[in-house]
N, C-alpha and C positions, 0 to 999 in steps of 0.2 A: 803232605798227607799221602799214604800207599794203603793200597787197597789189594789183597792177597786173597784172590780166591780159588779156592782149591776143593777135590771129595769129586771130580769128575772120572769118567773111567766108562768102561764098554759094560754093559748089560744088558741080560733080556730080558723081553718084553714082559710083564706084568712085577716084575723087582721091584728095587727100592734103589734111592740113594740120595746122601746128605750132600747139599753144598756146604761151604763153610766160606765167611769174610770176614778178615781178620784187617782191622783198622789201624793206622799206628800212624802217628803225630800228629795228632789231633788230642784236644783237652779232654772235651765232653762229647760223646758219640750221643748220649739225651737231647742232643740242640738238635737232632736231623733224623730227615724221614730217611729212609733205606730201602732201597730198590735193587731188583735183580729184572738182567732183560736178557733176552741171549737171539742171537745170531744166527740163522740156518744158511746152507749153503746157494751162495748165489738168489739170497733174500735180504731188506733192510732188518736192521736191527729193532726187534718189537721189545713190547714190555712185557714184566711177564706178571711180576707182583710188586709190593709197596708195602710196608711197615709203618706209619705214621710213628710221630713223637710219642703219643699215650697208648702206641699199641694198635690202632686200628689196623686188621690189613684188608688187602684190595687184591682182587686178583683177576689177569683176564679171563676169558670165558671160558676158552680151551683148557685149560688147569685147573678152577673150581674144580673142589670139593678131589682133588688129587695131591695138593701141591699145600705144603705151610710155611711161610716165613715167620721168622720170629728173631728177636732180639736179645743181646747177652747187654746192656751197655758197661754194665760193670770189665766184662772182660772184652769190649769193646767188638763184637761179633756180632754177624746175622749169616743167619740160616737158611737154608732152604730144603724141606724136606721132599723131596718127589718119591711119590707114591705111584703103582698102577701104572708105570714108564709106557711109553706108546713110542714106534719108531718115530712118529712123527717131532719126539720130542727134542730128536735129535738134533745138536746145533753147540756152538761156543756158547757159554753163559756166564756175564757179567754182571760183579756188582756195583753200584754206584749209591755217594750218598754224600749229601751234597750236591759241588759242585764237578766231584773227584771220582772218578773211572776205576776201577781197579782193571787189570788182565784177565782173559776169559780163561774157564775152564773148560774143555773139551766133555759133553756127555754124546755117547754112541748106544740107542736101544737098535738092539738088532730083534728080528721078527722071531 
């Protein structure tokens, strides 16, 4: 299973941008929750959101009501929309799902 996540890039502050994870060898992307965490510099790796099976998502506190993940399973994708960018947002961002990591994508909010 590979996990391709990509739609990182420099922006300013109050922008937009999509992540994108694109799944591949794997049967059914329906059996698993889908998660994105990301990584800030010289900090552990937090979570940031969660997708469940039937859709639920979860987000931490910092990103409510900013940030939407969402699910393609047909075309075996999760999303992440960031909204309202804060520098603080800034960090590598991974998606995971399952047991399986995908490679971070670099996002830079500048002030």
């Amino acid at each position: 299973v590979q996990l391709q996540a990509s739609g990182g890039g420099l922006v300013q502050a109050g922008r937009s941008l999509r992540l994108s994870c694109i799944v591949s060898g794997i049967n059914r992307l329906s059996g698993y929750g889908m998660h994105w965490y990301r990584q800030q510099a010289d900090k552990e790796r937090e979570w940031v959101a969660s997708i469940a099976i039937e859709g639920t998502a979860t987000y931490v506190d910092a990103v409510k009501g900013r940030f939407t993940i969402s699910r393609d399973n047909a075309k075996k994708v999760a999303y992440l929309q960031m909204n309202s960018l804060r520098p603080e947002d800034t960090a590598v961002y991974f998606c995971k799902v399952g047991p399986w990591w995908g490679r971070g994508t670099l996002v830079t909010v500048s002030s």
